[in-house]
N, C-alpha and C positions, 0 to 999 in steps of 0.2 A: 051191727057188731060183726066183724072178721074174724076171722081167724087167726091174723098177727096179734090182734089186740085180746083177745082172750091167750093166745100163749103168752103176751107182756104179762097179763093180768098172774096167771099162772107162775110165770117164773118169778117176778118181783115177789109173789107169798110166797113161796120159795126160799126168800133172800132174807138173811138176820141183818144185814148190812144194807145204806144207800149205793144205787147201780150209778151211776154218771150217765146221764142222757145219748152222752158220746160215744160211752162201750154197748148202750143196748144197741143204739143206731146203727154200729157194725154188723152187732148180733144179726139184726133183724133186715140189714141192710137196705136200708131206710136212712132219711136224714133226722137229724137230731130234731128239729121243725115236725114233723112226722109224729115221730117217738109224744111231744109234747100235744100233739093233737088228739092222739090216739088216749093218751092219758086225761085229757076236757072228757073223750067220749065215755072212757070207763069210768071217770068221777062220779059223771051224769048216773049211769048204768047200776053204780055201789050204794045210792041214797036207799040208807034204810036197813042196811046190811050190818050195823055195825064194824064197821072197816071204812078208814080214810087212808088215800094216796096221798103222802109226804111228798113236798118236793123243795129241796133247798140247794140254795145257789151256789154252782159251783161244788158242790155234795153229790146229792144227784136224788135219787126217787125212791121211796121205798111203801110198802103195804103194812098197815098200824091196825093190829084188831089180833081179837082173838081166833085160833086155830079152827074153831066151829066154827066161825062166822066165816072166817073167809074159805073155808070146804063152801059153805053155801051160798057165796059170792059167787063163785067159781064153776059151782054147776047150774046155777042162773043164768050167769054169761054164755055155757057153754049151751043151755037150752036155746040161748037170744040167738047165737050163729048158728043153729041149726032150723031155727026159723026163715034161716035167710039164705036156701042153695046155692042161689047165684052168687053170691058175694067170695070170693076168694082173694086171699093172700097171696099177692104174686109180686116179684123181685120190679127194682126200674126196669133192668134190661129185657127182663120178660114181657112187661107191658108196653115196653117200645119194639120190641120184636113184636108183636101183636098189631099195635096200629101201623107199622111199615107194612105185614103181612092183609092186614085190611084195606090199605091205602093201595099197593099195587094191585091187590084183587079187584076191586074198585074199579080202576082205571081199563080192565080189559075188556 
Protein backbone atom coordinates (compact mmCIF):
# COMPACT_ATOMS: atom_id res chain seq x y z
CA UNK A 1 0.00 0.00 0.00
CA UNK A 2 1.39 3.73 -0.93
CA UNK A 3 0.71 6.66 -0.21
CA UNK A 4 -1.24 7.84 -3.41
CA UNK A 5 -3.43 5.08 -2.95
CA UNK A 6 -4.59 5.61 0.61
CA UNK A 7 -4.90 9.53 -0.27
CA UNK A 8 -7.45 7.99 -3.52
CA UNK A 9 -8.85 5.93 -0.80
CA UNK A 10 -9.18 9.08 1.34
CA UNK A 11 -10.50 11.41 -1.01
CA UNK A 12 -13.08 9.23 -2.90
CA UNK A 13 -14.79 8.83 0.94
CA UNK A 14 -14.72 12.06 0.74
CA UNK A 15 -16.77 12.38 -2.44
CA UNK A 16 -20.89 12.07 -2.39
CA UNK A 17 -20.51 11.96 -6.07
CA UNK A 18 -18.56 9.49 -9.01
CA UNK A 19 -14.76 11.03 -9.66
CA UNK A 20 -14.02 10.08 -13.45
CA UNK A 21 -10.73 7.99 -13.57
CA UNK A 22 -9.44 10.89 -15.85
CA UNK A 23 -9.78 13.88 -13.26
CA UNK A 24 -8.34 11.71 -10.45
CA UNK A 25 -5.42 10.65 -12.91
CA UNK A 26 -4.55 14.60 -13.15
CA UNK A 27 -5.07 14.88 -9.48
CA UNK A 28 -2.77 12.50 -8.70
CA UNK A 29 -0.85 12.67 -11.82
CA UNK A 30 -0.74 9.38 -12.78
CA UNK A 31 -2.47 7.65 -15.83
CA UNK A 32 -5.94 6.82 -15.83
CA UNK A 33 -4.40 2.79 -16.22
CA UNK A 34 -2.77 3.72 -12.67
CA UNK A 35 -5.72 5.20 -11.06
CA UNK A 36 -7.52 1.72 -12.05
CA UNK A 37 -4.73 -0.38 -10.52
CA UNK A 38 -4.38 1.38 -7.62
CA UNK A 39 -8.15 0.76 -7.12
CA UNK A 40 -7.85 -3.70 -7.84
CA UNK A 41 -5.16 -2.88 -4.93
CA UNK A 42 -7.61 -1.01 -2.49
CA UNK A 43 -10.51 -3.42 -3.42
CA UNK A 44 -8.32 -6.14 -2.24
CA UNK A 45 -7.29 -4.08 0.88
CA UNK A 46 -11.47 -3.01 1.92
CA UNK A 47 -12.67 -6.89 2.08
CA UNK A 48 -14.41 -7.01 5.25
CA UNK A 49 -14.78 -3.31 5.95
CA UNK A 50 -18.17 -2.95 4.87
CA UNK A 51 -17.40 -0.60 2.09
CA UNK A 52 -17.23 -1.37 -1.76
CA UNK A 53 -15.47 0.73 -4.51
CA UNK A 54 -18.13 1.59 -7.39
CA UNK A 55 -16.77 1.99 -10.54
CA UNK A 56 -19.02 2.77 -13.72
CA UNK A 57 -18.27 3.33 -17.20
CA UNK A 58 -17.64 6.40 -18.41
CA UNK A 59 -19.08 7.74 -14.66
CA UNK A 60 -16.25 7.20 -12.94
CA UNK A 61 -15.43 5.78 -9.14
CA UNK A 62 -16.84 6.26 -6.04
CA UNK A 63 -16.68 4.67 -2.05
CA UNK A 64 -20.44 2.97 -0.96
CA UNK A 65 -20.57 2.22 2.88
CA UNK A 66 -21.24 3.76 5.92
CA UNK A 67 -19.34 6.77 7.62
CA UNK A 68 -17.94 4.28 10.51
CA UNK A 69 -16.81 1.90 8.22
CA UNK A 70 -14.95 3.80 5.97
CA UNK A 71 -13.26 5.91 9.19
CA UNK A 72 -11.92 2.34 9.70
CA UNK A 73 -11.11 1.56 6.08
CA UNK A 74 -9.06 4.41 6.15
CA UNK A 75 -7.05 4.03 9.26
CA UNK A 76 -6.40 0.29 8.30
CA UNK A 77 -5.08 1.47 4.94
CA UNK A 78 -3.18 4.27 6.60
CA UNK A 79 -1.66 1.49 9.32
CA UNK A 80 -0.81 -0.81 5.84
CA UNK A 81 1.47 2.32 4.46
CA UNK A 82 3.09 2.84 7.41
CA UNK A 83 4.20 -0.65 7.53
CA UNK A 84 5.74 -0.14 4.35
CA UNK A 85 8.68 3.08 4.84
CA UNK A 86 10.16 2.44 1.73
CA UNK A 87 7.34 2.76 -0.47
CA UNK A 88 6.47 6.29 -1.56
CA UNK A 89 4.30 8.13 -3.82
CA UNK A 90 6.30 9.89 -6.25
CA UNK A 91 5.35 11.78 -9.69
CA UNK A 92 6.55 10.06 -13.42
CA UNK A 93 8.86 12.87 -13.67
CA UNK A 94 10.20 12.25 -10.29
CA UNK A 95 10.81 8.62 -10.86
CA UNK A 96 12.54 9.38 -14.21
CA UNK A 97 14.59 11.93 -12.80
CA UNK A 98 15.70 9.15 -10.30
CA UNK A 99 16.65 6.45 -12.59
CA UNK A 100 18.45 9.01 -15.20
CA UNK A 101 20.21 10.23 -11.67
CA UNK A 102 20.94 6.48 -10.98
CA UNK A 103 21.88 5.57 -14.56
CA UNK A 104 24.59 8.30 -14.76
CA UNK A 105 25.89 7.57 -11.29
CA UNK A 106 26.22 4.26 -12.43
CA UNK A 107 28.26 4.72 -15.38
CA UNK A 108 31.10 6.79 -13.56
Amino acid sequence: MNKRQVDLFNYLCGEKDYAPAKVLAQQYNVSSKTIYKDIAVLTDAITGFNVQIKKRPRVGIKVNGHDQAKVKAMATLKDMQQEQPGVIGISPTQRRAAMVKAIILQNK
